[in-house]
C-alpha positions as CSV (number, residue, x, y, z in Angstrom):
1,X,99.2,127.8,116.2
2,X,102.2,130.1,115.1
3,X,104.4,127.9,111.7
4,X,107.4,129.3,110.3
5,X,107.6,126.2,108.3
6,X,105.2,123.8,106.5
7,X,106.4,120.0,107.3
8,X,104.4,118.1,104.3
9,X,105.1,114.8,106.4
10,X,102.6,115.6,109.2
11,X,100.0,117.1,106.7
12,X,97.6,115.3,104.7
13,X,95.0,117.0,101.9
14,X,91.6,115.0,102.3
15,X,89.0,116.1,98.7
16,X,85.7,117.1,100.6
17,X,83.5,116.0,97.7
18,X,85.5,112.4,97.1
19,X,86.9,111.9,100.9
20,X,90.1,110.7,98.6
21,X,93.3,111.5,100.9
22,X,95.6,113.3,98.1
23,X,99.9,112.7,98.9
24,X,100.5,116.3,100.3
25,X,103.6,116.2,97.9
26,X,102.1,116.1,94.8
27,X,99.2,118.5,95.7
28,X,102.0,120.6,96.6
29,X,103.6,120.4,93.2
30,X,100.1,120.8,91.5
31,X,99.4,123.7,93.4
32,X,102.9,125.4,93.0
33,X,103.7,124.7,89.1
34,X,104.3,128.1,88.7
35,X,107.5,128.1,91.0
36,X,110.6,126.4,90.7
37,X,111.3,122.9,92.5
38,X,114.5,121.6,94.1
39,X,116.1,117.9,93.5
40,X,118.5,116.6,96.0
41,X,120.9,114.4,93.9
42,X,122.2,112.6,97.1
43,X,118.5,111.4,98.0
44,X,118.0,111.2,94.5
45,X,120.9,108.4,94.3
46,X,119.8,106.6,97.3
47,X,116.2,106.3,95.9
48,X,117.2,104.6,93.1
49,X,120.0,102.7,94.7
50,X,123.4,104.2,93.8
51,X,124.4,105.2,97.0
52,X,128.2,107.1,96.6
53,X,129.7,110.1,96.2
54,X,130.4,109.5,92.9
55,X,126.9,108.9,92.0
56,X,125.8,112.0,93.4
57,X,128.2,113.9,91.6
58,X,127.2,113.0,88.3
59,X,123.0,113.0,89.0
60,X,123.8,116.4,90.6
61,X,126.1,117.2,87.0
62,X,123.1,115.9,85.0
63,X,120.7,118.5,87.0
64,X,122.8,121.6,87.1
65,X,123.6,121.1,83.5
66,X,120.4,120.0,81.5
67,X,119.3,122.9,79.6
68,X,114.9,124.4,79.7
69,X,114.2,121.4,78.0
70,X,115.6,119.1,80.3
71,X,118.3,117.9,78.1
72,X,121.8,116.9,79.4
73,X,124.7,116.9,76.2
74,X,127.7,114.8,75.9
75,X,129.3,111.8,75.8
76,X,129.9,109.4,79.3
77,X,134.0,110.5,78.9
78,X,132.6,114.7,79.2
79,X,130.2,113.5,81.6
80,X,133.0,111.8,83.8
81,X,136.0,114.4,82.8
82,X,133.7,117.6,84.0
83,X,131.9,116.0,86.9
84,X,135.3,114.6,88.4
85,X,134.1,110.8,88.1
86,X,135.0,107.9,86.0
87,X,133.5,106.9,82.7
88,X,132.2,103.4,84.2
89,X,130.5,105.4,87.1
90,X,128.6,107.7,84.6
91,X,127.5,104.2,82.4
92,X,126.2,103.0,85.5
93,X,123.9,105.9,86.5
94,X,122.8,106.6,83.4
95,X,122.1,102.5,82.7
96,X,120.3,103.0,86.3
97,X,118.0,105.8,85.1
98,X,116.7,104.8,81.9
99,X,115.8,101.6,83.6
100,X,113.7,103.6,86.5
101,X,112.5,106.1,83.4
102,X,114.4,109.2,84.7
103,X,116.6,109.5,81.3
104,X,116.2,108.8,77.9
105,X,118.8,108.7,75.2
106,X,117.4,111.3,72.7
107,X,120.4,110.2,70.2
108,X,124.7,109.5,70.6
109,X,125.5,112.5,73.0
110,X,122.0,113.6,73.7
111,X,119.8,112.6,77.0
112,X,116.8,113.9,78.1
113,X,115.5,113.6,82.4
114,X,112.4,113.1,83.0
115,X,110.1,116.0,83.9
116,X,108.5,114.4,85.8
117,X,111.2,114.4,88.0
118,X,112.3,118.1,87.9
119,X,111.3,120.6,85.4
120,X,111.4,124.7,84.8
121,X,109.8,127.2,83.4
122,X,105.9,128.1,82.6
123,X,103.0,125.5,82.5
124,X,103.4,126.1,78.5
125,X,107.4,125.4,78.8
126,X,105.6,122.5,81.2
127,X,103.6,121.2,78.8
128,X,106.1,121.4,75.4
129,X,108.8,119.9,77.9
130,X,105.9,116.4,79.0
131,X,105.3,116.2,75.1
132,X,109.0,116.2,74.0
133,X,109.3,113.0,76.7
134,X,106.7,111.2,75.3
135,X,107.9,111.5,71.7
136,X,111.4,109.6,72.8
């Protein structure tokens, strides 16, 4: 059987010694922390109910502009000014990820995404990044 393309929906990763099924996704992930992963702000939006252009403007803002730490600076108004939305808009997603533990206020103008959503860098910029989370 000749792929060109791995579809993890039709896979699924069965553990020999357990007979545990593992999600394909997250094997993937585990397998692959070396390389870089992608976050679709418009799925990302509809997963955690914020549906709108709008909404997908600022979550795809928050992830082209968080720095290798996964923190996001400024203040809703920069947020809303830069990503061509409105201040309310930016309250609401934000509000909408802390409550689903994707963001974290790290202090007034400071916001940190979970990485356990997306993340960069080595397992060591990994690891520094997952203990920097759990001190918040």
């Amino acid at each position: 059987m000749n792929r060109t393309h791995f579809n993890p929906d039709t896979f699924m990763v069965i553990d020999r010694v357990t007979g545990e099924e593992v999600n394909t996704v997250k094997f993937l992930l585990e397998a692959n922390k070396e390389k870089w992963e992608k976050v679709y702000a418009e799925e990302l939006s509809k997963c955690i109910g914020l549906a709108g252009n709008s909404y997908s403007k600022i979550l795809a803002y928050i992830i082209l502009n968080r720095d290798s730490n996964n923190l996001l600076h400024g203040t809703y108004r920069e947020i809303a000014d830069e990503s061509g939305t409105n201040k309310s808009a930016v309250q609401r997603v934000f509000k909408v990820m802390e409550q689903h533990e994707l963001l974290k206020k790290v202090r007034s103008g400071c916001y940190m995404m979970s990485p356990k959503i997306i993340r960069d860098g080595t397992n060591y910029k990994g690891v520094v990044t997952f203990r920097l989370w759990g001190e918040l």
